[in-house]
DODO-846723 format. One record per residue (C-alpha): x, y, z. Coordinates in steps of 0.25 Angstrom, whole numbers. Example, Ala and Ser with C-alpha at 12.3 -4.5 7.8 and 13.67 -1.06 7.14 Angstrom:
% residues 2
<X: 49	Y: -18	Z: 31>
<X: 55	Y: -4	Z: 29>
This chain:
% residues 462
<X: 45	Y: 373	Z: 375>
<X: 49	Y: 371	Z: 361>
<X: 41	Y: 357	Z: 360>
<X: 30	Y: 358	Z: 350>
<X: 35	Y: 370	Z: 346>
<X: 33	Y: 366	Z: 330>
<X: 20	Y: 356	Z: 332>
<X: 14	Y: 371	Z: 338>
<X: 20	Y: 378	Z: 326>
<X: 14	Y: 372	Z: 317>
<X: 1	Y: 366	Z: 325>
<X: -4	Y: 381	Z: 327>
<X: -3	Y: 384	Z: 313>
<X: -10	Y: 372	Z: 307>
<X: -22	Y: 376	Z: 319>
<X: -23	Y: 390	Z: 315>
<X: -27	Y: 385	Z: 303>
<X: -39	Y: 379	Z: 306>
<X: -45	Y: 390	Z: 316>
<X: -56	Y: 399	Z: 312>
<X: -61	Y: 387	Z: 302>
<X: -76	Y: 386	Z: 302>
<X: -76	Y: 372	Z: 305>
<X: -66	Y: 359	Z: 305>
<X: -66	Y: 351	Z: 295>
<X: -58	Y: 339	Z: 286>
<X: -53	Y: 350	Z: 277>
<X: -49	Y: 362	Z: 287>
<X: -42	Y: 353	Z: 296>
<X: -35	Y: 344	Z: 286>
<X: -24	Y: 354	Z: 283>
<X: -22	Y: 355	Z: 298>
<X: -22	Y: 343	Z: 302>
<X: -10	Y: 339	Z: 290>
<X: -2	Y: 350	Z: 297>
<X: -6	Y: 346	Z: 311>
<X: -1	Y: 332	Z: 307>
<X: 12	Y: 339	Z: 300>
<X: 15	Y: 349	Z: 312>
<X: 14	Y: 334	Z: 322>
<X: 23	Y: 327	Z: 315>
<X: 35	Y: 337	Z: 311>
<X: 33	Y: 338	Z: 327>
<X: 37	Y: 322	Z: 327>
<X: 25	Y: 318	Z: 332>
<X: 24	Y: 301	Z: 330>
<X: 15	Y: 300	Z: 318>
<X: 5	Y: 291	Z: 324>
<X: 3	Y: 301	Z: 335>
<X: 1	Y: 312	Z: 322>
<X: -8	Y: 303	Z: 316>
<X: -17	Y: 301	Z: 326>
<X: -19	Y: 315	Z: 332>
<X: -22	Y: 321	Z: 316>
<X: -32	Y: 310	Z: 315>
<X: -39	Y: 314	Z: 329>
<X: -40	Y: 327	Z: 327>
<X: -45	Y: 324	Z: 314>
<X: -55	Y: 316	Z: 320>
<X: -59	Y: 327	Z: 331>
<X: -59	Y: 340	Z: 322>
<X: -66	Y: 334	Z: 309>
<X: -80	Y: 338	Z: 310>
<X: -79	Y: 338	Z: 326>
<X: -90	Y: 348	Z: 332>
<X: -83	Y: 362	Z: 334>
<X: -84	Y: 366	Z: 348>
<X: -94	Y: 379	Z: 348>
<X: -84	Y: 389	Z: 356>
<X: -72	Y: 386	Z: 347>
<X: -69	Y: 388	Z: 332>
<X: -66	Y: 376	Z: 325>
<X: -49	Y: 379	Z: 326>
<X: -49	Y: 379	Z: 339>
<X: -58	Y: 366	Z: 339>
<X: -46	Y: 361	Z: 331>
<X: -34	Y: 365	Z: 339>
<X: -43	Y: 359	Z: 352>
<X: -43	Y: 347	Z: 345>
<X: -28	Y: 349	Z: 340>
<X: -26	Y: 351	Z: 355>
<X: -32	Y: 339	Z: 362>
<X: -25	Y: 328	Z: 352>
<X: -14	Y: 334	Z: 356>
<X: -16	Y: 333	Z: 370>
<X: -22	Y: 319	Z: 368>
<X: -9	Y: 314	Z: 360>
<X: 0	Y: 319	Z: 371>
<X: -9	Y: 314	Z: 383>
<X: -20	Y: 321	Z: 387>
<X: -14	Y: 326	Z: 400>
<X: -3	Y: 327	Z: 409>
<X: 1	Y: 314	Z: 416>
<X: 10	Y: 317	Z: 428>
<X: 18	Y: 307	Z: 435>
<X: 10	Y: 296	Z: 443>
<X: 19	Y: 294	Z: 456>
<X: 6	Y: 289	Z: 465>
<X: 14	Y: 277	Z: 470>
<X: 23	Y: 273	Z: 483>
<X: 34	Y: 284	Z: 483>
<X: 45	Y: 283	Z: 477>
<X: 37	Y: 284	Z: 464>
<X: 48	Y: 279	Z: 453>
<X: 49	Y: 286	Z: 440>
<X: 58	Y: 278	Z: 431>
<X: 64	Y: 287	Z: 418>
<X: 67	Y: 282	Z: 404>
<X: 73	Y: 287	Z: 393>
<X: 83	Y: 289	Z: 381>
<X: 96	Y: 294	Z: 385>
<X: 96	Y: 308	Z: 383>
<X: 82	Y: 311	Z: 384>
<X: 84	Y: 319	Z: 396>
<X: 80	Y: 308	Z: 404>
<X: 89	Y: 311	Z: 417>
<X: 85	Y: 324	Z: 417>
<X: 70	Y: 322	Z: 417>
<X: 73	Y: 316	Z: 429>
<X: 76	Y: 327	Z: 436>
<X: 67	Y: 336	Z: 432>
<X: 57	Y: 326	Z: 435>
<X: 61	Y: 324	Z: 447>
<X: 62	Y: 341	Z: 448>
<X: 45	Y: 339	Z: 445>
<X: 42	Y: 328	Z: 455>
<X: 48	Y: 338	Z: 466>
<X: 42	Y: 351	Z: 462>
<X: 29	Y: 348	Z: 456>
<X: 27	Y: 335	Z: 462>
<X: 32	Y: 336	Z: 476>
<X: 40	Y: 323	Z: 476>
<X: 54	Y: 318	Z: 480>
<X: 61	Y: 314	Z: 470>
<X: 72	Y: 303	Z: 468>
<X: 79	Y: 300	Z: 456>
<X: 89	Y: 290	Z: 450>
<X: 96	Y: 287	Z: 439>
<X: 99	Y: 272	Z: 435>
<X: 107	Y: 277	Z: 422>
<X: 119	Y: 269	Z: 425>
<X: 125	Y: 269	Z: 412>
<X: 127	Y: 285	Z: 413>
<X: 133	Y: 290	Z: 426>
<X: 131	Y: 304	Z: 420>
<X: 115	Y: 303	Z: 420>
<X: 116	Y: 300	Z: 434>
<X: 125	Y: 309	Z: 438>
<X: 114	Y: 319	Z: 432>
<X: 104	Y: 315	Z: 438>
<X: 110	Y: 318	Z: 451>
<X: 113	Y: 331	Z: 447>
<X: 99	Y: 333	Z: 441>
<X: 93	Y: 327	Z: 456>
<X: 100	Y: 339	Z: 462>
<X: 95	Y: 348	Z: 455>
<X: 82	Y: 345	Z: 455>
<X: 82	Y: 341	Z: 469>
<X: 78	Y: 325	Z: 469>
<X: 87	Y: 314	Z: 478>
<X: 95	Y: 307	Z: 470>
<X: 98	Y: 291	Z: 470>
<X: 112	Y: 289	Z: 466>
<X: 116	Y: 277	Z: 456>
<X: 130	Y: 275	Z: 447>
<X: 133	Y: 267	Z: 435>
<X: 138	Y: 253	Z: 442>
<X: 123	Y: 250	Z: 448>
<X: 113	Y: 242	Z: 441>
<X: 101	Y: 254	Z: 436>
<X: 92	Y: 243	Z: 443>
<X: 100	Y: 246	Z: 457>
<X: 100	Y: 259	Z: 458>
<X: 84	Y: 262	Z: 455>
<X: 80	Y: 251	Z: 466>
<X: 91	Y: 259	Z: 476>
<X: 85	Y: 271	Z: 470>
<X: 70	Y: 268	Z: 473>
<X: 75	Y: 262	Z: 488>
<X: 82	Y: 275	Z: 491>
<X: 69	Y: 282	Z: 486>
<X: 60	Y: 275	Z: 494>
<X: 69	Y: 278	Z: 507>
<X: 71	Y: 291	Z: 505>
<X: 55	Y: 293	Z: 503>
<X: 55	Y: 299	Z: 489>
<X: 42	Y: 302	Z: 479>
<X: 48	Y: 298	Z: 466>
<X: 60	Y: 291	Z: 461>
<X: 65	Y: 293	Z: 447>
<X: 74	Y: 285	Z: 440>
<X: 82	Y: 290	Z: 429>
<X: 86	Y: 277	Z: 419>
<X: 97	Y: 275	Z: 409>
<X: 94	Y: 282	Z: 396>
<X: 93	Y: 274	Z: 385>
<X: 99	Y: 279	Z: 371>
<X: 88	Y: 270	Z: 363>
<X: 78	Y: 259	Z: 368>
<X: 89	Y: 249	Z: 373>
<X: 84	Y: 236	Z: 378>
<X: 94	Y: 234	Z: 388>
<X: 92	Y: 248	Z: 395>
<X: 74	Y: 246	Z: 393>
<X: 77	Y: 233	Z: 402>
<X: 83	Y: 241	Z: 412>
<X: 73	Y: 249	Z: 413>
<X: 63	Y: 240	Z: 412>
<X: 71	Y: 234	Z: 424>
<X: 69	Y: 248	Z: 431>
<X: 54	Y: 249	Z: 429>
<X: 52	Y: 236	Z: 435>
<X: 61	Y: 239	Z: 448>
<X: 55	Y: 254	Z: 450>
<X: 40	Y: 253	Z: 447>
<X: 41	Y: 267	Z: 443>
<X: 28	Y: 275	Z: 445>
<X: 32	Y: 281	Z: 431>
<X: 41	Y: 279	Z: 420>
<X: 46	Y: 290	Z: 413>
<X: 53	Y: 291	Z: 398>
<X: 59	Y: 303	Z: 395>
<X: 61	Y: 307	Z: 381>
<X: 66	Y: 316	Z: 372>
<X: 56	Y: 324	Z: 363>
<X: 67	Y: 330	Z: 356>
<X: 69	Y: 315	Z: 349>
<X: 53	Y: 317	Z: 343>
<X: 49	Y: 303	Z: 337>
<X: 60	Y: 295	Z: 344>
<X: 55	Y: 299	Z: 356>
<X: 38	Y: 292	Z: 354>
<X: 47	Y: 279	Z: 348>
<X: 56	Y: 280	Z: 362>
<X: 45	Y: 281	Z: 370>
<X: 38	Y: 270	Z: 363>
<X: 50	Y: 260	Z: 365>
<X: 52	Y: 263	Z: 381>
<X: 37	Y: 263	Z: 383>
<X: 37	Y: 249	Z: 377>
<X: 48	Y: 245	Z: 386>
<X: 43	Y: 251	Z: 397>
<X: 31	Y: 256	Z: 403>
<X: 33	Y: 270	Z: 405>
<X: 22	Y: 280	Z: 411>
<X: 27	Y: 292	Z: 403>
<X: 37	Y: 300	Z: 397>
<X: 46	Y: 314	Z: 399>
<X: 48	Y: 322	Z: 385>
<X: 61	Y: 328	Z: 387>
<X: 68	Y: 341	Z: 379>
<X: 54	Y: 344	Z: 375>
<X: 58	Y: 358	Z: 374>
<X: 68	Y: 356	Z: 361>
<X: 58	Y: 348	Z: 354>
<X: 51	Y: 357	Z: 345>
<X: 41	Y: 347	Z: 339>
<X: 35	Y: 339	Z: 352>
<X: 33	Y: 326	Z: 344>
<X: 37	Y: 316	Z: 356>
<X: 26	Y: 324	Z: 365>
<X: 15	Y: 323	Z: 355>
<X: 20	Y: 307	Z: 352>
<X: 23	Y: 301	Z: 365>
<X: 12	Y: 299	Z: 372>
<X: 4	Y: 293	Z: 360>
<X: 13	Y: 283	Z: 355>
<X: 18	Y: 277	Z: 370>
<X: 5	Y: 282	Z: 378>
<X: 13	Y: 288	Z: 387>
<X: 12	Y: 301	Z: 393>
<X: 24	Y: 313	Z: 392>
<X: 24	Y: 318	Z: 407>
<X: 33	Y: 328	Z: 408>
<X: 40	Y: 339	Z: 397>
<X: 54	Y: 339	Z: 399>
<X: 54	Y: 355	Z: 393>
<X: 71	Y: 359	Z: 397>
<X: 84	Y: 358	Z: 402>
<X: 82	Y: 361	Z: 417>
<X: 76	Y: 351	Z: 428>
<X: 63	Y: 358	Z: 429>
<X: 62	Y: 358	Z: 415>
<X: 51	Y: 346	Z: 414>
<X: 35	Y: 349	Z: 414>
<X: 23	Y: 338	Z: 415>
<X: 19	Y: 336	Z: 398>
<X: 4	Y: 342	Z: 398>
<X: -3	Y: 337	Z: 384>
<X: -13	Y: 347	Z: 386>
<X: -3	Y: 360	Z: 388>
<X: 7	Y: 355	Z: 378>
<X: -4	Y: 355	Z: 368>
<X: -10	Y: 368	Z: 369>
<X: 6	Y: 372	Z: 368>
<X: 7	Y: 365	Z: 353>
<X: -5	Y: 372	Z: 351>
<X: 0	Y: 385	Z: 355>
<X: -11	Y: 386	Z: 366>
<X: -1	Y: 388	Z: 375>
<X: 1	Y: 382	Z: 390>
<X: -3	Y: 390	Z: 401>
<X: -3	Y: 378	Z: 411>
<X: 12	Y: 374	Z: 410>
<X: 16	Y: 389	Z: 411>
<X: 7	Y: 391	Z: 424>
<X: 16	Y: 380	Z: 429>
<X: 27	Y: 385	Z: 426>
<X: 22	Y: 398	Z: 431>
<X: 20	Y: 391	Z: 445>
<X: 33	Y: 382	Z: 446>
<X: 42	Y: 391	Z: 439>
<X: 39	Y: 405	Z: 445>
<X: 44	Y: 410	Z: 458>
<X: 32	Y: 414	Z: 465>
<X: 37	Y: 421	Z: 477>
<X: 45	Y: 429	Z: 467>
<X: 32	Y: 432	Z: 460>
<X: 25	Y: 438	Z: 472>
<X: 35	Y: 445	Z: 477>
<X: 36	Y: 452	Z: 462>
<X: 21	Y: 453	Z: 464>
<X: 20	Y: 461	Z: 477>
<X: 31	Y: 470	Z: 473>
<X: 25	Y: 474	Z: 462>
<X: 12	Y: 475	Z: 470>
<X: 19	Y: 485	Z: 479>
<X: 24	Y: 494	Z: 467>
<X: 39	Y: 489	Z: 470>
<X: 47	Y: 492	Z: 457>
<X: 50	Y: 479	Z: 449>
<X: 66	Y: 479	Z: 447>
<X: 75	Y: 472	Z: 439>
<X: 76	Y: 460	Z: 451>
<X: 62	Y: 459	Z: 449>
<X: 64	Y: 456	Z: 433>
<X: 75	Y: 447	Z: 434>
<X: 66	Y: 438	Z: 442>
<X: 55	Y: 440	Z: 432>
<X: 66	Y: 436	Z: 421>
<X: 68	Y: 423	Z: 429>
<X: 55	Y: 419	Z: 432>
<X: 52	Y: 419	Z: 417>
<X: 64	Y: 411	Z: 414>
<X: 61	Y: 401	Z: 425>
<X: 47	Y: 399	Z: 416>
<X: 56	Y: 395	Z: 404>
<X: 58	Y: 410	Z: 399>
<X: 48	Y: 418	Z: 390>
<X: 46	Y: 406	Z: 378>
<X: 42	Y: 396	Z: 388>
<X: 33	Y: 403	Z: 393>
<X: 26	Y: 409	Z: 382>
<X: 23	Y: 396	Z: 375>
<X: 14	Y: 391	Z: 386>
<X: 6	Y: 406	Z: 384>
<X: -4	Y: 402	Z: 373>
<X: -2	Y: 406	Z: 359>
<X: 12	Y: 410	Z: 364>
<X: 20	Y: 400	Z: 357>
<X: 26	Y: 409	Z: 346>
<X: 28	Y: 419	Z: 355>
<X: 36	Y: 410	Z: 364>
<X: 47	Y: 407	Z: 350>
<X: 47	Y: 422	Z: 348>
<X: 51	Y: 423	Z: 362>
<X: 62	Y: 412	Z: 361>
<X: 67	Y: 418	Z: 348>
<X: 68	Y: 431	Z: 354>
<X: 76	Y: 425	Z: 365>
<X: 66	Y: 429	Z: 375>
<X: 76	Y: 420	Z: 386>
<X: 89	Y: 425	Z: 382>
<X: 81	Y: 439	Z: 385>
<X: 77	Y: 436	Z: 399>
<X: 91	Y: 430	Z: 402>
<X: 99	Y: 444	Z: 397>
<X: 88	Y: 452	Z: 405>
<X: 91	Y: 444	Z: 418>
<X: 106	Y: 445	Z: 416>
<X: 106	Y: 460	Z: 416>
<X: 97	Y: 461	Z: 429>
<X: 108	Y: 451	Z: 433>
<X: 119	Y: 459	Z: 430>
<X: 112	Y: 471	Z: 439>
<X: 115	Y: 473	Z: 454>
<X: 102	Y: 472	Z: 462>
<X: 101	Y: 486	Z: 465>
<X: 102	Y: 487	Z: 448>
<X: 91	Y: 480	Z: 447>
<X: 84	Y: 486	Z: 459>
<X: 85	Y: 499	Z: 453>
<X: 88	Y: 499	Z: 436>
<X: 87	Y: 513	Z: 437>
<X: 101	Y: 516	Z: 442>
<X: 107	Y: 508	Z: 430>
<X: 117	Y: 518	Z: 422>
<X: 126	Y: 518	Z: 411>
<X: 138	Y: 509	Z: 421>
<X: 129	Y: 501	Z: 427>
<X: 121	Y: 496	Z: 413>
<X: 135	Y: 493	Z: 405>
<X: 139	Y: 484	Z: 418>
<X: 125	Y: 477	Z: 418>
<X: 127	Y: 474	Z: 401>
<X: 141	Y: 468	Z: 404>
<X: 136	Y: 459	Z: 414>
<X: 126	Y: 453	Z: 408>
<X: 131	Y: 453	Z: 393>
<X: 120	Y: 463	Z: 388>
<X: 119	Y: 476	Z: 382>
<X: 113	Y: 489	Z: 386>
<X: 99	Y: 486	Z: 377>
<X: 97	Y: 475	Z: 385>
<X: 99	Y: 481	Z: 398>
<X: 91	Y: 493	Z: 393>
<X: 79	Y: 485	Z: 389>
<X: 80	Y: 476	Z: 400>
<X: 79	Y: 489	Z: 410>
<X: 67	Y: 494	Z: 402>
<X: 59	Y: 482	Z: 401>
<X: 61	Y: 481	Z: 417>
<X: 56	Y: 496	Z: 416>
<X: 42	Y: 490	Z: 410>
<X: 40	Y: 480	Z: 420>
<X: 44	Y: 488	Z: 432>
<X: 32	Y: 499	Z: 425>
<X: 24	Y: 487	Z: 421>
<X: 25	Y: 482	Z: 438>
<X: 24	Y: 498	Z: 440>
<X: 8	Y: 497	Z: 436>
<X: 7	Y: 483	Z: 442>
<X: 6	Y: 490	Z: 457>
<X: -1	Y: 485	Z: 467>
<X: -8	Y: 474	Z: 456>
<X: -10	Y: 458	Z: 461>
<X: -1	Y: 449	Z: 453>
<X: -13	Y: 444	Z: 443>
<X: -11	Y: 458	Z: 438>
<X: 4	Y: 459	Z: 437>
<X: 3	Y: 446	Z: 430>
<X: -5	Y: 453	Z: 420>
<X: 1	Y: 465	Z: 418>
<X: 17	Y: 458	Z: 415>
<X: 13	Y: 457	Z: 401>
<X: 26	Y: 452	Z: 394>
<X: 29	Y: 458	Z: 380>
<X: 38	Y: 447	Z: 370>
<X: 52	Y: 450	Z: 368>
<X: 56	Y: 453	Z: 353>
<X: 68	Y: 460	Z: 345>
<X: 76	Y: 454	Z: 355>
<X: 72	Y: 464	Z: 365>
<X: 71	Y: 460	Z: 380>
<X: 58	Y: 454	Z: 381>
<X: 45	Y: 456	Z: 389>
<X: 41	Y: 470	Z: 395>
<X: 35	Y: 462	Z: 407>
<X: 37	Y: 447	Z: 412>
<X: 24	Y: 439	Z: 414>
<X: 23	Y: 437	Z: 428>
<X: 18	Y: 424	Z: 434>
């Protein structure tokens, strides 16, 4: 995620320069604190929230009682860590749909914000981590295209979808909507309002008019972090207007800075619940203060890649890798494709690197080395094999390489250094015989592509 990418920057380096100080004091922290106050708002955070989270950890590290078992910087960057998670809301708040089925969830936002597609990939969570059945509905009638998308989105993520067009009143269609909903015994509705290009009174009555009808369990807007400080002032507006439960921070994986996260919930006292973090429909993860900031801090989120880990990875075609390495078999070059695609189903190499602690540089350098344009060439050349090819790599001659290069529009290097590095694993799974899984997982050390050589001697295997 490149969110908070500078704010971690430059964070980390103002911290290291108060570990290994004998104590904290006015003095030692002063500097630090002027560059923490700096770093906050080149990252757009509101000025009010700045304000205040310099003056409490101010308050808490000036002369406060350093805990025996750490050194005084660490002290520091605890209490650096747990403003940050206080301003941002302590912890995660989930959705609360403990009420008579259908629980509505009534979405607003700017146009563009990515609004319409939030609806879907929410919808895509309720099914899969929640075990709901989902409905949704747009009551856009001023733009047939956004319904039209959200029908094409509801196929795609697999939720019923309530028809409406442009010549019904928004107010019609989301009472047909929640009738239809009832009948057909659904868990949650969500309907997807009329985007608004600024705060308009005439489109805040309507969905006023909306909130009355529905009695939504929550009310959702969806914003953009990539618009920083217009975002907080949007918020503010629409949570005057109307009593919303929380928010969705949209495209935060093109904003760099992070301000709208770190301002949100203090200036409307309204909780972020979800990250929307990509493109695709299960591109959207529940906002956790506490992981995201021990990211900033560089500390890394194990949590969130454990998640990943278990809704990402195809277990059954982990054991089955697992037993036949158990039984000696020899791993071929089927067997690294699917180990290719695992890790690009995890986000690629950079995704998962960041959420290692003190991997956060390592994830740029990956990135800049092009670590995912790597895996994609190496898949493309197994692709280009035929199965007995990459059963057998062995019998690959002179002929047979040239037609491999032509059909996956690479050279001979890249085929050679993909044939070795599969050399190293297969010794690699070689030595792994007859050993559980606990130790597989221990012995597939990766080693980081550079020089724009293929990367990774061995995948880490989850």
């Amino acid at each position: 995620m490149a969110m908070f990418e500078t704010l971690s920057d430059r964070l980390s380096h103002s911290l290291r320069k108060v570990t290994g100080k004998a104590s904290l004091t006015e003095d030692n922290i002063k500097e630090t604190l002027r560059e923490v106050r700096m770093a906050l708002l080149e990252a757009d955070v509101a000025l009010p929230v700045v304000k205040q989270f310099v003056d409490h950890v101010r308050e808490r590290a000036v002369g406060q009682e350093i805990n025996r078992s750490l050194n005084p910087g660490q002290q520091f960057l605890k209490i650096v860590q747990g403003e940050l998670e206080s301003v941002m809301g302590e912890a995660n708040e989930s959705l609360n749909l403990a009420t008579r089925p259908p629980a509505v969830v009534l979405m607003a936002g700017l146009q563009g914000s990515g609004k319409t597609t939030s609806v879907a990939k929410l919808a895509r969570y309720l099914k899969e981590r929640e075990k709901k059945t989902v409905m949704v509905v747009s009551v856009d009638v001023y733009r047939p295209a956004a319904i039209q998308q959200l029908e094409t989105l509801a196929g795609q993520v697999d939720a019923r979808f309530h028809p409406s067009s442009g010549d019904q009143a928004p107010l019609d269609i989301a009472r047909e909507a929640l009738d239809a909903a009832k009948k057909a015994f659904v868990d949650v509705l969500i309907v997807d309002t009329a985007g608004r290009l600024h705060v308009d009174e005439t489109l805040m009555t309507e969905v006023r008019e909306l909130h009355g009808a529905l009695d939504p369990a929550e009310t959702l807007f969806v914003i953009d972090a990539m618009i920083g400080q217009d975002a907080v002032n949007t918020a503010q507006a629409f949570n005057e207007a109307l009593p919303l439960t929380g928010v969705i921070l949209t495209k935060a994986d093109g904003d760099a800075r992070g301000g709208a996260a770190l301002s949100v919930r203090q200036v409307t006292g309204k909780p972020i619940k979800f990250l929307g973090v990509g493109e695709k429909v299960d591109a959207l993860e529940p906002f956790h203060p506490d992981r995201i900031a021990s990211r900033i801090l560089g500390m890394g989120d194990m949590l969130s890649l454990i998640e990943e880990v278990e809704t990402k990875v195809d277990r059954k075609k982990a054991e089955k890798l697992a037993a036949k390495v158990k039984k000696g078999k020899k791993f071929d070059l089927e067997d690294l494709r699917e180990q290719l695609q695992q890790m690009q189903n995890m986000g690629g190499l950079g995704s998962m690197l960041e959420k290692l602690p003190g991997m956060g540089n390592m994830a740029q350098m990956a990135e800049q080395a092009g670590a995912g344009s790597q895996f994609q060439r190496m898949e493309a050349i197994i692709n280009s094999m035929t199965p007995r090819e990459r059963r057998n790599p062995d019998i690959l001659n002179g002929s047979r390489k040239r037609r491999i290069t032509r059909g996956s529009g690479t050279n001979i290097q890249d085929l050679n250094r993909l044939l070795k590095q599969h050399k190293q694993m297969a010794k690699m799974m070689k030595k792994m015989k007859g050993k559980g899984m606990a130790n597989m997982m221990r012995g597939l050390e990766g080693n980081m592509p550079g020089g724009g050589g293929m990367p990774m001697k061995g995948f880490p295997r989850f």
